[in-house]
C-alpha positions in Angstrom: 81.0 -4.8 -53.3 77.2 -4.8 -54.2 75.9 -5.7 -50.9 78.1 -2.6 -49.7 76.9 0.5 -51.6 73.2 -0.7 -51.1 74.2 -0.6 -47.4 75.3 2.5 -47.6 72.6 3.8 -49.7 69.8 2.3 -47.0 71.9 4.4 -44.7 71.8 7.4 -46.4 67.9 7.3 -47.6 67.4 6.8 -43.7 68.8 9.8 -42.8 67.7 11.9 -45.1 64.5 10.8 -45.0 64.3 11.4 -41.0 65.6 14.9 -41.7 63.1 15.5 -44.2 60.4 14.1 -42.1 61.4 17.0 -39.3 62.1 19.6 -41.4 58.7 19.8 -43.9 56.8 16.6 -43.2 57.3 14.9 -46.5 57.8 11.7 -46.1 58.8 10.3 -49.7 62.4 9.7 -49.2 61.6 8.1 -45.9 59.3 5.2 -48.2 61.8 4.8 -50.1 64.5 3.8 -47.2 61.6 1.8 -45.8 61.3 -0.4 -49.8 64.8 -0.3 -49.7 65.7 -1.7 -45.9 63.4 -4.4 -46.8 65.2 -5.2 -49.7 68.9 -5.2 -48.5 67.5 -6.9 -45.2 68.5 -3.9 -43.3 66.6 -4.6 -39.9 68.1 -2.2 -37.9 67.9 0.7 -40.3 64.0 -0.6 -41.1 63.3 -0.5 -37.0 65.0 3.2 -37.5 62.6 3.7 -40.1 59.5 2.5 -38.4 61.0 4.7 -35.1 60.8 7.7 -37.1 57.6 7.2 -38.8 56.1 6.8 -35.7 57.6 9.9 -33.6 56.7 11.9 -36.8 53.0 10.7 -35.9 52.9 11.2 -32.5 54.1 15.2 -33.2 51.5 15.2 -35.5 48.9 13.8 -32.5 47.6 10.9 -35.1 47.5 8.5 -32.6 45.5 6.0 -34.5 47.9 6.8 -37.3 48.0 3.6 -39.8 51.8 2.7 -40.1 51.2 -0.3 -42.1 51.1 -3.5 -40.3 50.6 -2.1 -36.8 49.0 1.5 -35.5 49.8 3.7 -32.7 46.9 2.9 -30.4 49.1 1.0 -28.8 51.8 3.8 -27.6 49.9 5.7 -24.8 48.4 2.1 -23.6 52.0 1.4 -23.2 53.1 4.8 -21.3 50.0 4.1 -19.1 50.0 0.7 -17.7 47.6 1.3 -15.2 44.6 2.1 -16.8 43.7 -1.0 -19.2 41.2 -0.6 -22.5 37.5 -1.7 -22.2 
């Protein structure tokens, strides 16, 4: 029954954290369902997580944003195949 409500509670933290994200740019509750996907082993809610962290940085035009282990250099190399980094 454990392993249920923290589900549930990932879930919600993820949604409200994406909300929040949109509506004011605070991104505190959206940390929070990142610490607490990991925990619960949550993949698909933590690649929602990482998903909105990084469409929250792109509106922002950060590009080179830091999201942690990886940064978002690589996004326009990906839209742009053709033209290849130096």
């Amino acid at each position: 029954m454990r392993a249920r409500s923290d589900r549930l509670r990932a879930q919600a933290l993820v949604r409200l954290g994406g909300h929040r994200v949109l509506m004011n740019g605070g991104e505190q509750i959206l940390s929070l369902a990142r610490v607490d996907t990991q925990r619960t082993g949550a993949v698909t809610l933590h690649c929602a997580v990482g998903s909105v962290r990084t469409m929250h940085a792109i509106l922002r035009c950060e590009w080179r944003a830091n999201l942690g282990d990886r940064s978002l250099f690589s996004v326009p190399i990906r839209l742009r195949p053709d033209e290849r980094p130096a």
